[in-house]
N, C-alpha and C positions, 0 to 999 in steps of 0.2 A: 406775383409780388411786384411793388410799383419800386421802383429806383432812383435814388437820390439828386437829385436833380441838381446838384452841387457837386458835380464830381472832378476833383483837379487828376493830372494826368499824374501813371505815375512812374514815378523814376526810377525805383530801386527793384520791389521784390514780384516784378510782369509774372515771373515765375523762375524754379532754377536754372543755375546756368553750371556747366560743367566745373568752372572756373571758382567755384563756391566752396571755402573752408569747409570743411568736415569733419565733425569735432570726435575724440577719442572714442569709440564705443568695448568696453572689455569684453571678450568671449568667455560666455557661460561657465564655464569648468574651470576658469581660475576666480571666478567669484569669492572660494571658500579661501582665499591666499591672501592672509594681511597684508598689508606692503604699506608703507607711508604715505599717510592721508587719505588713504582708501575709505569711503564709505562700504560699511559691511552690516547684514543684518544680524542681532542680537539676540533678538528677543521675537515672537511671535505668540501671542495670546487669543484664541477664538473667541466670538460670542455668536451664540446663535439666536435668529430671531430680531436679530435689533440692528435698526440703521444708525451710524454714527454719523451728527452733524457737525459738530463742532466742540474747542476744547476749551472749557475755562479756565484753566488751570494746568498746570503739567501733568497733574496727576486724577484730571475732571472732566471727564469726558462728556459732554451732550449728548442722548442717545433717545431713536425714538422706537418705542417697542408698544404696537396697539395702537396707534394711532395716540399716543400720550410721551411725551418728554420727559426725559430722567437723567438728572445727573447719576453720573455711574463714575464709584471711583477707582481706578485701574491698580491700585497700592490693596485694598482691601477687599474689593470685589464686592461689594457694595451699592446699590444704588436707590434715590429715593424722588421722588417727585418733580420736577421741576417747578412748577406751581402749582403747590395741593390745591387749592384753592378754587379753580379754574375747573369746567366742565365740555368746554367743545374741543373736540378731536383736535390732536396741534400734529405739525409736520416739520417744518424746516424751523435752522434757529443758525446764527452766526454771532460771531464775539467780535467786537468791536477791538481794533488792536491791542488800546490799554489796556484790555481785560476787563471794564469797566461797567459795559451795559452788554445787552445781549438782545438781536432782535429777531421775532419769530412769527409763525403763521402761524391762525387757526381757520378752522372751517365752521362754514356756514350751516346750518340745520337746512334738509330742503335746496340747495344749490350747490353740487360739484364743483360750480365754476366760481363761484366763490371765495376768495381769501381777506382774511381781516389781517394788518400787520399791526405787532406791537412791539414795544422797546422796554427790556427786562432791566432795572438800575440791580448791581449786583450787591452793593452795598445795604442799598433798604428793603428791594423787593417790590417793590416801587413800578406797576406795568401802565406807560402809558399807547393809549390807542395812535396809529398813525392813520388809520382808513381803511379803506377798501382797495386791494389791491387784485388783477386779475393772474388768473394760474400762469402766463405767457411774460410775466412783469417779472425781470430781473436785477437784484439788490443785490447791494453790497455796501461795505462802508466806505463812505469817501475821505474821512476820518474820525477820529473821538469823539467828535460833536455833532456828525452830520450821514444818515444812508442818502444813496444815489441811484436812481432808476428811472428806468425809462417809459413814456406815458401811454397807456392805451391811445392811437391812431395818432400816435407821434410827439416829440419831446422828452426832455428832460429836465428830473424835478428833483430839486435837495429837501432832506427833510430834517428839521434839527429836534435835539431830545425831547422837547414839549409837545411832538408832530405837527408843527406849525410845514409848510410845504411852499416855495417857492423855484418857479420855473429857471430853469438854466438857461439865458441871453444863446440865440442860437442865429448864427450868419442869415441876412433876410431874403436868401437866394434858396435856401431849407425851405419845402414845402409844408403845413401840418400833418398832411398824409406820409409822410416819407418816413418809415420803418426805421425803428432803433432798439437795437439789440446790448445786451452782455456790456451793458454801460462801467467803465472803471474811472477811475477820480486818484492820481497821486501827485501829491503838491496841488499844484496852479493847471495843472494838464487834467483835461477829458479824454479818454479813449472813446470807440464805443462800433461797434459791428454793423456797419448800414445794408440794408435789402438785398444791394448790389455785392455783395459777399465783401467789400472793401472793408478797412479795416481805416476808420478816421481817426484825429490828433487835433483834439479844438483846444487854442489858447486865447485868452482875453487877455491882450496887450493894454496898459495904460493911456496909451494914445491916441486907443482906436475903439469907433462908437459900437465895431461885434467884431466877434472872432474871428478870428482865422480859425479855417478848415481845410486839412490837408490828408487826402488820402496818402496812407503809408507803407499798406501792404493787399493783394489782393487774393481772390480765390479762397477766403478764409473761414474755415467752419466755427471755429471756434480763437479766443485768445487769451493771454494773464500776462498783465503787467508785476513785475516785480515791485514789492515796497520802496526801494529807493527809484524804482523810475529807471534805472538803466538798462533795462533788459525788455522784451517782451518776446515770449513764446508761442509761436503763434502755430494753429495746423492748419496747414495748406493742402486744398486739394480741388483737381480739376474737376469739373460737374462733365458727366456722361464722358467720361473716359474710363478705361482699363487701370489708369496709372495711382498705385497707394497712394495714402493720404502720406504726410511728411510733416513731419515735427522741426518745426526751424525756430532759431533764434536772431530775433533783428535788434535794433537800438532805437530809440525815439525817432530818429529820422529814417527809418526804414529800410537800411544798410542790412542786410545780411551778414551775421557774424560767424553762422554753420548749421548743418542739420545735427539734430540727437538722432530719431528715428525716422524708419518709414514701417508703413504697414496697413492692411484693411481695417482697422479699427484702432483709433485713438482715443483714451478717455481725457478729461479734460484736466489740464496738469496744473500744477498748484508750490509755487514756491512758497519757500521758510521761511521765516517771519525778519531775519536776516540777511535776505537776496543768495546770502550763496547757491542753496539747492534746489533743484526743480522734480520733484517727483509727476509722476506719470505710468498710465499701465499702457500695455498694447497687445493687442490680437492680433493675429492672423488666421485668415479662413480657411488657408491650407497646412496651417501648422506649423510651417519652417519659417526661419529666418527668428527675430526679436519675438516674445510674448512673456507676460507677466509682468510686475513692475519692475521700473527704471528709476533710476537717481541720477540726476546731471549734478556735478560736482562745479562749480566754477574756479574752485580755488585749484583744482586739478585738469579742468579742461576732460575730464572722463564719465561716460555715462557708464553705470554701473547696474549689472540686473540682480536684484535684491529678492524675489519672491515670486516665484514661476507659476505659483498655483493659481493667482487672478486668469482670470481666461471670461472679463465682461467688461466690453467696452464701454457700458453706463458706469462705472466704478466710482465711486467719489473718495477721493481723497483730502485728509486735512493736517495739517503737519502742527504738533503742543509747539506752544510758547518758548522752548530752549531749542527746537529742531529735534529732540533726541527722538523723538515719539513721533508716527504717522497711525492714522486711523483711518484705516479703508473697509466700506461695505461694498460687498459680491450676493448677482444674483443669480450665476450660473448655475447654481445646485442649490437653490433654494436661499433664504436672508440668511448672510453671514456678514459677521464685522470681524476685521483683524486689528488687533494694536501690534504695532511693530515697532519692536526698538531700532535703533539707528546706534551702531559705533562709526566714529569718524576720528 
């Protein structure tokens, strides 16, 4: 893997330090004990057979079962097509914050490596093409009008409703070669995961002809910036060492504000649409300590363990549009999806 050749030094998250807040974690067995502002679990609904993508609705779940998309609806139990219409195998799909448009892959007849993206108007139904995008290309939305991802052998490109595609202005010290991962967009801020496991912060200032680029956190497998932009979650962990991976929370400038977890396997965590909470599942190889999912609470400063039975650290996670609702598929014992209620 080639390394970014722009790498500023960095200040805050080298790695942890003793000296590092540590934010509340509750012990398992008082889980089941309301108390004030406690997040607690409600509800849990199985489905077998189906991966859950994403929500349109609070009560509309994205689901793919067969390689084909279905809205499925969690009040009725219910589910019908995503786009009858449509004939090639679809996979993934994501809801634009408003709720608005929906964008998704399908596959190619004849190529694996293949993916076409498109952009679902939820209003008319209305699919328009965005391209060819490759399986290692990761989206997201950078907002209502626009996804964000990153270019096969380097760059970053917006793409607005009509899939028109233009490149993102990138420091001229950036090589084309230089690997860009797990790209995020809130406000006027770029995140985005460089080779060198660093975790960048590009902003285009008004006065200045490219960005600033400022590494913010390193050692990092994976990250999720919160919707307001105050937070990001990031999991850190040393390459060829013994030592777990760690679930830490820094701020835009790369402060460390405390760890939620540690553990051998992290899945990738996914705040509410709201910034207060961050869900996350975790593993351990040996079975002690944290496993199942978690809830970081911000308005409580307490991680909360909600659902013990997850035990797969691929788990994907997506929180409905009110927070009340998360929808996590496991592939430890075969495809299952859970809808889990959330009381707060």
């Amino acid at each position: 893997m080639m390394l970014l050749s722009a790498c500023s030094p960095l200040t805050h998250t080298g790695g942890l330090r003793s000296s590092e807040p540590q934010l509340t974690v509750l012990p398992l067995d008082t889980s089941t004990q309301k108390k004030a502002d406690e997040v607690l679990l409600s509800t849990v609904d199985p489905l077998k057979n189906r991966y859950a993508r994403t929500w349109l609705s609070d009560t509309e779940l994205i689901i793919n079962k067969k390689d084909r998309l279905y809205i499925y609806n969690i009040t009725t139990a219910k589910e019908k097509l995503f786009t009858p219409d449509r004939i090639s195998p679809q996979y993934l799909a994501l809801t634009s914050q408003d709720g608005q448009h929906v964008f998704f892959t399908e596959g190619v007849d004849g190529d694996p490596y293949e993916i076409q993206g498109y952009i679902w108007e939820v209003s008319t139904g209305k699919v328009t093409s965005i391209g060819r995008l490759d399986i290692t290309n990761t989206v997201s939305w950078a907002d209502n009008e626009h996804l964000i991802t990153d270019q096969i052998g380097g760059g970053i490109r917006l793409i607005d409703l009509n899939g028109h595609s233009s490149d993102v202005v990138l420091p001229y010290s950036m090589q084309p070669q230089d690997r860009i991962d797990n790209v995020q967009k809130v406000g006027k801020v770029i995140y985005f995961l460089g080779s060198d496991t660093h975790v960048y912060r590009l902003v285009q200032y008004a006065n200045q002809s490219e960005p600033t680029m400022t590494a913010i956190a390193s050692n990092v497998r994976t990250f999720t910036v919160s919707p307001d932009g105050e937070r990001i979650a990031i999991e850190q962990r040393l390459w060829n060492t013994t030592e777990p991976a760690k679930l830490i929370i820094i701020d835009p400038q790369g402060d460390v504000k405390g760890t939620l977890a540690q553990g051998s396997l992290i899945s990738h965590s996914v705040w509410s649409a709201d910034s207060r909470m961050l869900a996350f599942a975790i593993n351990q190889v040996n079975q002690q300590g944290m496993n199942g999912l978690y809830i970081f609470d911000q308005a409580t400063g307490k991680t909360t363990p909600v659902f013990a039975k997850i035990q797969d650290s691929n788990a994907s996670i997506q929180w409905n549009p009110s927070s009340k609702s998360l929808s996590m598929y496991d592939e430890s014992n075969g495809i299952m999806t859970y809808i889990i209620g959330i009381e707060k």
